[in-house]
Backbone atoms as SQL, in Angstrom:
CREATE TABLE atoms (id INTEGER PRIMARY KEY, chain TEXT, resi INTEGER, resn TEXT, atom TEXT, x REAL, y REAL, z REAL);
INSERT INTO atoms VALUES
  (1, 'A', 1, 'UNK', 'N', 38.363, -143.227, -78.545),
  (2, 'A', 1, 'UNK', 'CA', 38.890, -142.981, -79.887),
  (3, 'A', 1, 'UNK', 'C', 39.843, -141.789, -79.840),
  (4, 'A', 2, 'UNK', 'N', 40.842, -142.091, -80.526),
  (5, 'A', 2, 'UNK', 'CA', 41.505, -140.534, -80.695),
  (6, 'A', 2, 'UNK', 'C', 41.554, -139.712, -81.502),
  (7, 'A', 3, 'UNK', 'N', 41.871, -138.761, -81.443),
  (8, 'A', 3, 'UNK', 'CA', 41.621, -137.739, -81.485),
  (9, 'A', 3, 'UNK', 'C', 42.452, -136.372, -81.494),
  (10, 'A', 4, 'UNK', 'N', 42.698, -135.972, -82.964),
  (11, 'A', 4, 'UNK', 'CA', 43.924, -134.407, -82.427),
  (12, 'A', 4, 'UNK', 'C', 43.291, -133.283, -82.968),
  (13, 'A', 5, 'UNK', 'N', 42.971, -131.765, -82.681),
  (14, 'A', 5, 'UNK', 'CA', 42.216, -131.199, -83.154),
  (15, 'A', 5, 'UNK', 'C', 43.012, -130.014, -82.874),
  (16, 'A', 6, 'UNK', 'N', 43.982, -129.631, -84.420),
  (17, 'A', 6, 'UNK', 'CA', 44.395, -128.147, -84.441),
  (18, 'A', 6, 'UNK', 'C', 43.901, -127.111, -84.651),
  (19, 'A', 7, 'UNK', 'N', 44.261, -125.530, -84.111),
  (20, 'A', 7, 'UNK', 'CA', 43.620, -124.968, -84.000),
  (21, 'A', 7, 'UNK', 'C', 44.593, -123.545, -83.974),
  (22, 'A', 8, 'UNK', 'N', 44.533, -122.007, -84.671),
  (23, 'A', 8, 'UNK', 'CA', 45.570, -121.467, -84.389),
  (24, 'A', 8, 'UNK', 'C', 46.219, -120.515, -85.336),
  (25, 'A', 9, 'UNK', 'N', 45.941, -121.369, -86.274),
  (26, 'A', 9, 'UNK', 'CA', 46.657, -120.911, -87.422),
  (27, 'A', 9, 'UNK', 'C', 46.140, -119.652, -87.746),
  (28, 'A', 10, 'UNK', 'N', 46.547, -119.045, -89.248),
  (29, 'A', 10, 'UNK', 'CA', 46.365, -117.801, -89.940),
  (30, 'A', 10, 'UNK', 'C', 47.046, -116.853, -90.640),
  (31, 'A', 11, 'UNK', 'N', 46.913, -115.877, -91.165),
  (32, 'A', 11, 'UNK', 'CA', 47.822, -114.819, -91.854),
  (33, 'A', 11, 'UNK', 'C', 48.443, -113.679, -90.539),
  (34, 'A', 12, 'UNK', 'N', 49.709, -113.853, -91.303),
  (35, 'A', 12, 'UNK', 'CA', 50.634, -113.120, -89.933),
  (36, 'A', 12, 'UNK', 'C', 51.659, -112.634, -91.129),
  (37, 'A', 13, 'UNK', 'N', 52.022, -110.744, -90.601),
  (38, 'A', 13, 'UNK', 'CA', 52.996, -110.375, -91.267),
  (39, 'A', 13, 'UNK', 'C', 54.587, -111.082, -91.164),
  (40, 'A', 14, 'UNK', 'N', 55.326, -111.152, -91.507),
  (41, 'A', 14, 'UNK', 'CA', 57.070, -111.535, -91.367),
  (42, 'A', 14, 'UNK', 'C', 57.545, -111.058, -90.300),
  (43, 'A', 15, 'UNK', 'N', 57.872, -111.731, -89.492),
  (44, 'A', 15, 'UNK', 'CA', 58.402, -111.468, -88.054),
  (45, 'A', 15, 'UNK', 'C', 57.456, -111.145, -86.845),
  (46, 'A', 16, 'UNK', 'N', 56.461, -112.074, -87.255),
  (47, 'A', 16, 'UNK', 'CA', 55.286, -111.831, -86.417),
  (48, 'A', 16, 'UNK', 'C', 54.826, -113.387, -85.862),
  (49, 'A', 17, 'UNK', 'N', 53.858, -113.552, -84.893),
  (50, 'A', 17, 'UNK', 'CA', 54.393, -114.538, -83.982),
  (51, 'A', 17, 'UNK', 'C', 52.669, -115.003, -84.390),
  (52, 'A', 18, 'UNK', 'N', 52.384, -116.706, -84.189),
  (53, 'A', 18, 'UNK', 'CA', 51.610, -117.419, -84.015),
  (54, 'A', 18, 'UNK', 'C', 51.622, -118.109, -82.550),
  (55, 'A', 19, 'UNK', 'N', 50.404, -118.653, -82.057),
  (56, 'A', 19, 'UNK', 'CA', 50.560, -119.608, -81.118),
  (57, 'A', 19, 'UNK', 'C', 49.347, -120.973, -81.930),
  (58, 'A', 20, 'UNK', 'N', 49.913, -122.104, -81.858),
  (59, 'A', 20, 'UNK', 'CA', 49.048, -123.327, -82.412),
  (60, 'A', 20, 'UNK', 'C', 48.623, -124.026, -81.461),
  (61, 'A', 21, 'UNK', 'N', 47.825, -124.473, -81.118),
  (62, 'A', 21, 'UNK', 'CA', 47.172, -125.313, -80.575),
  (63, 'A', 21, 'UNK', 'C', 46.845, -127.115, -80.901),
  (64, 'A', 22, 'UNK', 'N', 46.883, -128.092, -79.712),
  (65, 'A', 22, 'UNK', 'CA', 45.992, -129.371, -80.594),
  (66, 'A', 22, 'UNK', 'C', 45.746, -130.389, -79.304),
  (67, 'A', 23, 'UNK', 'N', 44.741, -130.234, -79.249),
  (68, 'A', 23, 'UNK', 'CA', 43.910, -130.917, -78.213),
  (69, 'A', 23, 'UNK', 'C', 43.833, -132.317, -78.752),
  (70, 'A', 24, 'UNK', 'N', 44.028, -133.096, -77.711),
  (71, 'A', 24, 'UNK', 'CA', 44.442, -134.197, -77.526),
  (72, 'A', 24, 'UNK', 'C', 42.908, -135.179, -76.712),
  (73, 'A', 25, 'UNK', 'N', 42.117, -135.769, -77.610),
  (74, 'A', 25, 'UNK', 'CA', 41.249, -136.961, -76.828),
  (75, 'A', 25, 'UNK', 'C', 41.515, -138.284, -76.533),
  (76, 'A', 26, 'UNK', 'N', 40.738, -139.224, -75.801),
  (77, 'A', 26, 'UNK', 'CA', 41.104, -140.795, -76.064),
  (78, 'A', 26, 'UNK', 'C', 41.790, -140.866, -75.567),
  (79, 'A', 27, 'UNK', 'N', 42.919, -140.342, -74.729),
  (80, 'A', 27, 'UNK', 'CA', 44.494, -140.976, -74.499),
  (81, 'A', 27, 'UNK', 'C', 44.773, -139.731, -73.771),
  (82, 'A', 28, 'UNK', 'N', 45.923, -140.073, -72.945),
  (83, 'A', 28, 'UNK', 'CA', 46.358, -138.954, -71.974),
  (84, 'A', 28, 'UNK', 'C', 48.241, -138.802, -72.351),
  (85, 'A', 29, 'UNK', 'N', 48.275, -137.877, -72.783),
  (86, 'A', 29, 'UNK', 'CA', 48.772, -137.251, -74.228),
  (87, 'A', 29, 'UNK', 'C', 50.634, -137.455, -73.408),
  (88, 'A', 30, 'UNK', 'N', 50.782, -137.628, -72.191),
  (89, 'A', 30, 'UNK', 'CA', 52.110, -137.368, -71.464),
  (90, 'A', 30, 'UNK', 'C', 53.127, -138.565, -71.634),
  (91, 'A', 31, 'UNK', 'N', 52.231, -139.643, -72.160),
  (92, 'A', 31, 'UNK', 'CA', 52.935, -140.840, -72.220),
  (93, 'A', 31, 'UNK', 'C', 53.388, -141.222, -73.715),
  (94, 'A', 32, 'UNK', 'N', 53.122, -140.638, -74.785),
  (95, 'A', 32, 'UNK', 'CA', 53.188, -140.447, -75.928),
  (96, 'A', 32, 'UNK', 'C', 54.409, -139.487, -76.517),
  (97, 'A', 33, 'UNK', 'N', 55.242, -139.610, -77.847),
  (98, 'A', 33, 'UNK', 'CA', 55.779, -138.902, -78.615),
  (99, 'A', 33, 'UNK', 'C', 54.506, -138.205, -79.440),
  (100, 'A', 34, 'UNK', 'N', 54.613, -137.011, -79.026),
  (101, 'A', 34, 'UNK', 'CA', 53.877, -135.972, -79.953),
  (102, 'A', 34, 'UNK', 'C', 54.131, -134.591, -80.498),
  (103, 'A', 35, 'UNK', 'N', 53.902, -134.580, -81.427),
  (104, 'A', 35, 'UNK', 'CA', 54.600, -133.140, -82.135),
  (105, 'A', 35, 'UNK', 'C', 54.307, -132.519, -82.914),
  (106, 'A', 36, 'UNK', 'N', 54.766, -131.278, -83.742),
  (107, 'A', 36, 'UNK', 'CA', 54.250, -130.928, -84.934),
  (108, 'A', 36, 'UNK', 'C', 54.952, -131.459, -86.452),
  (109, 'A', 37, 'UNK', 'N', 54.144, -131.088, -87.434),
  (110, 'A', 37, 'UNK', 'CA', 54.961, -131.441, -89.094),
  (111, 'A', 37, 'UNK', 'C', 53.911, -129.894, -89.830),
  (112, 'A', 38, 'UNK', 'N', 54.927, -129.906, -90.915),
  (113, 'A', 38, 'UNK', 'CA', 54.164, -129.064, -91.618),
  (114, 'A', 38, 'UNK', 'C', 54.930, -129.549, -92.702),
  (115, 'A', 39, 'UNK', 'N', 52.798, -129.149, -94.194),
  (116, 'A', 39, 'UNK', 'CA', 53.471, -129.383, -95.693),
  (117, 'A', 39, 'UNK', 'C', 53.394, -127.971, -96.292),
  (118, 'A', 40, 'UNK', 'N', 54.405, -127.441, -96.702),
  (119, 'A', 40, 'UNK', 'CA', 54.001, -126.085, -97.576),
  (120, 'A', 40, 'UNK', 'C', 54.094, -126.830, -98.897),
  (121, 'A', 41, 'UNK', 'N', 53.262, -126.066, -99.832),
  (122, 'A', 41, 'UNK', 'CA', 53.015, -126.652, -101.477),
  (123, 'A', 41, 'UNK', 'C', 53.595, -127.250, -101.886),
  (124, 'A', 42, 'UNK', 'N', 53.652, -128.224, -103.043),
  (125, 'A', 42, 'UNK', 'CA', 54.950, -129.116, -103.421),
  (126, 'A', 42, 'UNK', 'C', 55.558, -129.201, -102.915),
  (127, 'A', 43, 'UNK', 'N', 55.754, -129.246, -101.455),
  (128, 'A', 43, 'UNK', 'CA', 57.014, -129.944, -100.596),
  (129, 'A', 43, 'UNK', 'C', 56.370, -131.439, -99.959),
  (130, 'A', 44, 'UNK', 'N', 57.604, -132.295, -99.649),
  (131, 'A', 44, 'UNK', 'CA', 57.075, -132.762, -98.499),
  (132, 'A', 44, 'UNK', 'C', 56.959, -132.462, -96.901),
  (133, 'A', 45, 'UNK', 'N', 56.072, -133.997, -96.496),
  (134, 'A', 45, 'UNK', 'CA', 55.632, -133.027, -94.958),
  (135, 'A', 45, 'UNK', 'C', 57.175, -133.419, -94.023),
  (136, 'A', 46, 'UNK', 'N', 57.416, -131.901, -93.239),
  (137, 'A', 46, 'UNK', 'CA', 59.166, -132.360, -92.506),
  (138, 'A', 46, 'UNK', 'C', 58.010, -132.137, -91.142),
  (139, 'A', 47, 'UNK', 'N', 58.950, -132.796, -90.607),
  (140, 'A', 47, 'UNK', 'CA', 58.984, -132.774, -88.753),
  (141, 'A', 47, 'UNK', 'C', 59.246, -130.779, -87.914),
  (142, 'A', 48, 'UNK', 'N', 58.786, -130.758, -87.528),
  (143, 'A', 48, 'UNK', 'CA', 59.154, -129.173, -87.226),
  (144, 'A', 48, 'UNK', 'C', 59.595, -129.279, -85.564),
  (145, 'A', 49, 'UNK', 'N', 58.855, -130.093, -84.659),
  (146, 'A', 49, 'UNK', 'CA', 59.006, -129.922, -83.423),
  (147, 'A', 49, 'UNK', 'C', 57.894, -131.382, -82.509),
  (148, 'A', 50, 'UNK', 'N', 58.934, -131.853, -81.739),
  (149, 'A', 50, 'UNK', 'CA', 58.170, -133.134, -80.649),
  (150, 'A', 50, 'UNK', 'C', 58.905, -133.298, -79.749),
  (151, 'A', 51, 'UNK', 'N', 57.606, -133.691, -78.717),
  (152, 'A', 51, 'UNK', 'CA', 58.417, -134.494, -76.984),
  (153, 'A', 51, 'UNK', 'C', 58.568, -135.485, -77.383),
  (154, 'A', 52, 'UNK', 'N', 59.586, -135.912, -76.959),
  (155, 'A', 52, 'UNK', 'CA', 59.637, -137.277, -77.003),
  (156, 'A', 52, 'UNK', 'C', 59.206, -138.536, -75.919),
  (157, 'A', 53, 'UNK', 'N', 58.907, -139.106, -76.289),
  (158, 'A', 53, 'UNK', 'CA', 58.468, -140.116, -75.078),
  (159, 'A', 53, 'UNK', 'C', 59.528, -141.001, -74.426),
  (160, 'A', 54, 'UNK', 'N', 60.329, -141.480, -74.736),
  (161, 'A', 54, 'UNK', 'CA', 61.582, -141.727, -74.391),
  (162, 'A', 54, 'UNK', 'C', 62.050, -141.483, -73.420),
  (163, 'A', 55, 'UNK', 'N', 62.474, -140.301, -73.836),
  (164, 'A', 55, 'UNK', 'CA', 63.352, -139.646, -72.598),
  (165, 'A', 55, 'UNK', 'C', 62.618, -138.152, -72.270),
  (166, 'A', 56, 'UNK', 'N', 61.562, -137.754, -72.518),
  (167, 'A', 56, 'UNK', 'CA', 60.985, -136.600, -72.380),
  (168, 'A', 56, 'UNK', 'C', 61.753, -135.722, -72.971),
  (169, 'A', 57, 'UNK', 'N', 62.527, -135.406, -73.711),
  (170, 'A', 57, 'UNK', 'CA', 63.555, -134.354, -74.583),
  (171, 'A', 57, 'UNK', 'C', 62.484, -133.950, -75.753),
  (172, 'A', 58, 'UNK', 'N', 62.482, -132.138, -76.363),
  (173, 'A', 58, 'UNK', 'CA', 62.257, -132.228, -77.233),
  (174, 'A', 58, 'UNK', 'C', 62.983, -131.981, -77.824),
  (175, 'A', 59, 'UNK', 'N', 62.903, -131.723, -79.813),
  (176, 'A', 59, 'UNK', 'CA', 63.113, -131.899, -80.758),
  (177, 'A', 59, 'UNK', 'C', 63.088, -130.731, -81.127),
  (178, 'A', 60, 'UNK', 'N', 63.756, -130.041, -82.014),
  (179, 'A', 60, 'UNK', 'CA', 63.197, -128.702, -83.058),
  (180, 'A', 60, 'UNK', 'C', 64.060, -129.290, -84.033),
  (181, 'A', 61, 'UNK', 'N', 63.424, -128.168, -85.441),
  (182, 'A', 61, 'UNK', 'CA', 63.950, -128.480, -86.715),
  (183, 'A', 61, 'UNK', 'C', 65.435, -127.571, -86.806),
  (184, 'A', 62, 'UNK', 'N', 66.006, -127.592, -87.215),
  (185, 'A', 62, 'UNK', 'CA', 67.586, -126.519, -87.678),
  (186, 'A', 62, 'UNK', 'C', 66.652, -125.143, -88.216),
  (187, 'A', 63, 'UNK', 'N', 65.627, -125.580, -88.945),
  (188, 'A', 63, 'UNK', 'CA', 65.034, -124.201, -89.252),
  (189, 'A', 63, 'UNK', 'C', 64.306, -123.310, -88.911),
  (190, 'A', 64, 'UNK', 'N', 64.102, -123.813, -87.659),
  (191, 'A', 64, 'UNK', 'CA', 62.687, -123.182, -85.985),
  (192, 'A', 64, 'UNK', 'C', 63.587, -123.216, -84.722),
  (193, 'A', 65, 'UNK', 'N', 64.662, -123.062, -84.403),
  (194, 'A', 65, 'UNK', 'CA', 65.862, -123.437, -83.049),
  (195, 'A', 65, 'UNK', 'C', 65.499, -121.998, -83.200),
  (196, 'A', 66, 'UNK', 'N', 65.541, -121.406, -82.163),
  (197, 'A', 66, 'UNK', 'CA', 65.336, -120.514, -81.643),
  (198, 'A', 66, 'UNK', 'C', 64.108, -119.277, -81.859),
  (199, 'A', 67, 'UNK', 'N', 63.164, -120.189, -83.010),
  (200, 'A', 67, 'UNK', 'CA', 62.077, -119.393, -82.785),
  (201, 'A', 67, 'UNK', 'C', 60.993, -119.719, -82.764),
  (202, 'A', 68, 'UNK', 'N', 60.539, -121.246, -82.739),
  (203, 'A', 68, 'UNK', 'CA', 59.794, -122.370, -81.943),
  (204, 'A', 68, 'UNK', 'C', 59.923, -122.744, -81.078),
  (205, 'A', 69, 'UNK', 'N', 58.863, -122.969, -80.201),
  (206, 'A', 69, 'UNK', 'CA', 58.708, -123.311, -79.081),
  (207, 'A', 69, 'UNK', 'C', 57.470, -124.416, -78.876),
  (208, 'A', 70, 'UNK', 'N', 57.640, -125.692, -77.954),
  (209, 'A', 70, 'UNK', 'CA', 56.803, -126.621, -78.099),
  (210, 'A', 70, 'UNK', 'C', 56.373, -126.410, -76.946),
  (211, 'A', 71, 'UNK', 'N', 55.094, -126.930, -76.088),
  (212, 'A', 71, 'UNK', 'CA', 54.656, -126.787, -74.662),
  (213, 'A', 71, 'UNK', 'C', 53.682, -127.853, -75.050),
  (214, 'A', 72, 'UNK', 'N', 53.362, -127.917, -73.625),
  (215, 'A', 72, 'UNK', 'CA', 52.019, -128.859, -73.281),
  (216, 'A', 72, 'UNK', 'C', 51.633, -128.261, -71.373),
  (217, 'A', 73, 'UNK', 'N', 50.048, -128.222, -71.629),
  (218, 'A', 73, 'UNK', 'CA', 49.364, -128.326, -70.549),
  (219, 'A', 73, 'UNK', 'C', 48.826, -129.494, -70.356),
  (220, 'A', 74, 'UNK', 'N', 48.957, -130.488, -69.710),
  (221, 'A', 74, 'UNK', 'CA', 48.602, -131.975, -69.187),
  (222, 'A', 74, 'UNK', 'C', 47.291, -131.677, -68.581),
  (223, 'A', 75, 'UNK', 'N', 46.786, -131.113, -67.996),
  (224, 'A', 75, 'UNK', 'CA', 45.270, -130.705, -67.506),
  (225, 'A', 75, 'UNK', 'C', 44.858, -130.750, -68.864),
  (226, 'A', 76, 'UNK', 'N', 45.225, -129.791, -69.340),
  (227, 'A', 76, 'UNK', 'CA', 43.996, -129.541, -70.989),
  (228, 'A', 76, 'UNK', 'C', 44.264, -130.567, -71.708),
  (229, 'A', 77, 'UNK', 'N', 44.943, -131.465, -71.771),
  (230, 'A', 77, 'UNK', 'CA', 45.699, -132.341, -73.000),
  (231, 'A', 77, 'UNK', 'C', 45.846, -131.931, -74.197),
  (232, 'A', 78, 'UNK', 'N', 46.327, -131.557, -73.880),
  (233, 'A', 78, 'UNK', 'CA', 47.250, -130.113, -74.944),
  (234, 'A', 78, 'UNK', 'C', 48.380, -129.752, -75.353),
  (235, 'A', 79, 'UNK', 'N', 48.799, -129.635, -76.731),
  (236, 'A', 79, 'UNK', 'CA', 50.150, -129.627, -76.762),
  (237, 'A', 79, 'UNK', 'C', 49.959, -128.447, -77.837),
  (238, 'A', 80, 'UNK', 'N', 50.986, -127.051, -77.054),
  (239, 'A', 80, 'UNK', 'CA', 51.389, -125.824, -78.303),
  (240, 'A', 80, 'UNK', 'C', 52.373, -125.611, -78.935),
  (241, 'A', 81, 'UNK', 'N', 52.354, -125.168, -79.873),
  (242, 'A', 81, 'UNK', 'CA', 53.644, -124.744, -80.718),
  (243, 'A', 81, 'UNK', 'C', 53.894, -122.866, -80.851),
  (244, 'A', 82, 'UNK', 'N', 54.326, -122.453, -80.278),
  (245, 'A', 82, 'UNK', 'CA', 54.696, -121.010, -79.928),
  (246, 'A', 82, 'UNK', 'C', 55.699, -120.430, -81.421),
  (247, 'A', 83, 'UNK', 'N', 55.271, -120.137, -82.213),
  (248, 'A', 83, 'UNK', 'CA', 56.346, -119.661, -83.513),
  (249, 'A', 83, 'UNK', 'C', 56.322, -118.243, -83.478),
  (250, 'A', 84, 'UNK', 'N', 57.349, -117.883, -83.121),
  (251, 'A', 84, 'UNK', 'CA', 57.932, -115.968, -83.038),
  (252, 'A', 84, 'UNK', 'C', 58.977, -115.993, -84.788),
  (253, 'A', 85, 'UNK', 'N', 59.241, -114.441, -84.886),
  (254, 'A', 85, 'UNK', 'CA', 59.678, -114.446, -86.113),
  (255, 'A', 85, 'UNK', 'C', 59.775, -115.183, -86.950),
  (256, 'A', 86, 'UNK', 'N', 58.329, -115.001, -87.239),
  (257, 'A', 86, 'UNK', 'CA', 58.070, -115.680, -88.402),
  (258, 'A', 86, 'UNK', 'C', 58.552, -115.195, -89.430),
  (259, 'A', 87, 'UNK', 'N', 58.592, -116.146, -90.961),
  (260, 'A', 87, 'UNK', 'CA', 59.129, -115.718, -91.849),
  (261, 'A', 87, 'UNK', 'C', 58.092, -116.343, -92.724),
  (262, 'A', 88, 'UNK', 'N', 58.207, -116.115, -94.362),
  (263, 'A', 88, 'UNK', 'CA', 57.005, -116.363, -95.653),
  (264, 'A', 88, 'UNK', 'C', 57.611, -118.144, -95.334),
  (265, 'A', 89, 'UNK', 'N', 58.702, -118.160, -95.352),
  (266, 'A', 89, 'UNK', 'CA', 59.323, -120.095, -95.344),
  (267, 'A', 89, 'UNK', 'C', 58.231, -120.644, -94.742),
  (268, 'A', 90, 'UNK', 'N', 57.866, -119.823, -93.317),
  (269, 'A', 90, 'UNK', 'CA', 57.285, -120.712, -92.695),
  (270, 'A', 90, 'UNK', 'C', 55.915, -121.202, -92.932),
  (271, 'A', 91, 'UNK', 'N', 55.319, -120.764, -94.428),
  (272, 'A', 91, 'UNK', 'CA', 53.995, -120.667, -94.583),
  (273, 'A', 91, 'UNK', 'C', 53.718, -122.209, -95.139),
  (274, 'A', 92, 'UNK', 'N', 53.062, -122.631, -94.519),
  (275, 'A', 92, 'UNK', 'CA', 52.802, -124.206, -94.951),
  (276, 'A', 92, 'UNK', 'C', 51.060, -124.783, -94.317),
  (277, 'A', 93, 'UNK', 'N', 50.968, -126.034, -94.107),
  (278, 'A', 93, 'UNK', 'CA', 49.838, -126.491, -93.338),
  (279, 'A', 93, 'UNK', 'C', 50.332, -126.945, -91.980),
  (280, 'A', 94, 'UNK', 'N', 50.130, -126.248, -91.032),
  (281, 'A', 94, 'UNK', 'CA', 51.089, -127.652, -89.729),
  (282, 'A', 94, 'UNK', 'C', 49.824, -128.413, -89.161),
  (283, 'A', 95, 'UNK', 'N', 50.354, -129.817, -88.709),
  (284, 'A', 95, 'UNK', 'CA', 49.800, -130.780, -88.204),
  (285, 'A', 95, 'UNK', 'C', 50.198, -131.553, -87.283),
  (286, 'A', 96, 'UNK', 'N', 49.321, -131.955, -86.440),
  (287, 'A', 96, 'UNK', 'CA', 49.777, -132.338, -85.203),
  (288, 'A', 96, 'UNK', 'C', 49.546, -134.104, -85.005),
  (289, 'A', 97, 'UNK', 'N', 50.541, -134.235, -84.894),
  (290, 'A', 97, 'UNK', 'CA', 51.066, -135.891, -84.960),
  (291, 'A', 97, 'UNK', 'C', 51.181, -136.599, -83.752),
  (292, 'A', 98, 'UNK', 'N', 50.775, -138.083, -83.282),
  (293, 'A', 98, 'UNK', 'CA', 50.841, -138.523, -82.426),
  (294, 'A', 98, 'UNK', 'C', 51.474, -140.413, -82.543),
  (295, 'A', 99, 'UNK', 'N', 52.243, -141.022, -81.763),
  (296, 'A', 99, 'UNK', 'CA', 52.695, -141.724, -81.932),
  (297, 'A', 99, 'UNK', 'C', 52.470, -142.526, -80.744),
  (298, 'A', 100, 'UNK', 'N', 51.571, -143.534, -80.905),
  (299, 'A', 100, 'UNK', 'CA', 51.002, -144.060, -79.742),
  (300, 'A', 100, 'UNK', 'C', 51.244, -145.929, -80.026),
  (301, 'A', 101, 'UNK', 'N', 52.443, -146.616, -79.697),
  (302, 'A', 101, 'UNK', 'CA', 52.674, -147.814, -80.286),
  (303, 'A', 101, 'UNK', 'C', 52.871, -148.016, -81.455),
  (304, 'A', 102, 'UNK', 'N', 52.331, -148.981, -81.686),
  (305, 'A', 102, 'UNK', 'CA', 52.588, -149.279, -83.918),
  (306, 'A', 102, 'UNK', 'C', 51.757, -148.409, -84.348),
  (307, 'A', 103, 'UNK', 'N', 50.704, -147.426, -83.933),
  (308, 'A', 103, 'UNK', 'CA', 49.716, -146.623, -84.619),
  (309, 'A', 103, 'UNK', 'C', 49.970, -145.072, -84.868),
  (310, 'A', 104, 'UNK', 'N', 49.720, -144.033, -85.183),
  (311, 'A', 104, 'UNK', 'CA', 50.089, -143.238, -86.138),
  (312, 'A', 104, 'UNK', 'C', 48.939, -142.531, -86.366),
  (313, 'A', 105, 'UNK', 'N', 48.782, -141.166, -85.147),
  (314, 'A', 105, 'UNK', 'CA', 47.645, -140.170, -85.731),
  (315, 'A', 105, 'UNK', 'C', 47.667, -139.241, -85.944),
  (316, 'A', 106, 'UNK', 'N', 46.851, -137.884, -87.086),
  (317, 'A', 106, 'UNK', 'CA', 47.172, -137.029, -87.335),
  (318, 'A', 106, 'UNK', 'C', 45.980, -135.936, -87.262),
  (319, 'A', 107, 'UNK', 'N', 46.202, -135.096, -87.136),
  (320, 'A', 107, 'UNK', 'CA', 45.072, -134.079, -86.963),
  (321, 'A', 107, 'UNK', 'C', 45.207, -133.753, -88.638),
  (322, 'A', 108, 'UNK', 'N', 43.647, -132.326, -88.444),
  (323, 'A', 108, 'UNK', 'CA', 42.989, -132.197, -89.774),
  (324, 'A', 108, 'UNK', 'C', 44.148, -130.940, -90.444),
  (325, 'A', 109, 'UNK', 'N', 45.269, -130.685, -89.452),
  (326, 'A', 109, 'UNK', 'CA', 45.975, -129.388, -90.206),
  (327, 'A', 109, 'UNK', 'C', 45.117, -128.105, -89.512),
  (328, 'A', 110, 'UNK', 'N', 46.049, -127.208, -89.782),
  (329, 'A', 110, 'UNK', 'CA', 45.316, -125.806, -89.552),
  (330, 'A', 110, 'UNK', 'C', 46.709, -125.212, -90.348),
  (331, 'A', 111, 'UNK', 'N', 46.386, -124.214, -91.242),
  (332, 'A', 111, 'UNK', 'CA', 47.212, -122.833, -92.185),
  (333, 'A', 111, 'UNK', 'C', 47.576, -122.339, -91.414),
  (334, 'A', 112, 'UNK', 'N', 49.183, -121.635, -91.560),
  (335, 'A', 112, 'UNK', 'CA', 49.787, -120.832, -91.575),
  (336, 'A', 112, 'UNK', 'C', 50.568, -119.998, -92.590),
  (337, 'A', 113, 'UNK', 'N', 49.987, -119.188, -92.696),
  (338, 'A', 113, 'UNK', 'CA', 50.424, -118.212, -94.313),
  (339, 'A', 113, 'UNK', 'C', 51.506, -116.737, -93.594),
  (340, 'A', 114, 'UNK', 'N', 52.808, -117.001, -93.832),
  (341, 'A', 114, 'UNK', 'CA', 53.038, -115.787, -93.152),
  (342, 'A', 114, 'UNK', 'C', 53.994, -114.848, -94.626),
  (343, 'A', 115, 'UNK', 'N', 52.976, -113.250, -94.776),
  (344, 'A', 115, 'UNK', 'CA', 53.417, -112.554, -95.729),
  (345, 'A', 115, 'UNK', 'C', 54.749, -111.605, -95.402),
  (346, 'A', 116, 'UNK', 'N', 55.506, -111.581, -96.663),
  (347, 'A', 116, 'UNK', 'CA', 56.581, -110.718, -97.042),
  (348, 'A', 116, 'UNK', 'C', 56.073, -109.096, -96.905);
């Protein structure tokens, strides 16, 4: 069964750095498009950052290029999201998404609140 389980999140001053986490079960995570999304309040959920399976290329948003960072450890089945200067924008829920054929999985979220 699969399985994504984020982990990471929290309150961080403005220009201060997170690392996210999301462990990956059921499936061996290298052969897959997987990535992050985040919803902050009344928004909808955008795409923030993914490998792609394709062509192994990742992805960032126009609004995280140069201060997101995506990784994966293939031993751990694991995929991180590294966010430096942070800003309050970035305060939302992120979630970790997986795209495995016609199916479509999502982890439970983990907060990121970052204050002014």
């Amino acid at each position: 069964q699969v399985q994504l389980v984020e982990s990471g999140g929290g309150l961080v001053q403005s220009g201060g750095s997170l690392r996210l986490s999301c462990a990956a079960s059921g499936f061996t995570l290298d052969y897959y498009t997987i990535g992050w999304f985040r919803q902050a309040p009344g928004k909808e959920r955008e795409g923030v950052s993914c490998f792609r399976s394709s062509d192994g290329s990742t992805y960032y948003a126009d609004s995280v290029k140069g201060r997101f960072t995506i990784s994966r450890d293939n031993a751990k089945n694991t995929v991180y999201l590294q966010m430096n200067s942070l800003k309050p924008e970035d305060t939302a829920v992120y979630y970790c998404k997986l795209d495995r054929g016609l199916n479509t999985y999502w982890g439970q979220g983990t907060q990121v609140t970052v204050s002014s």
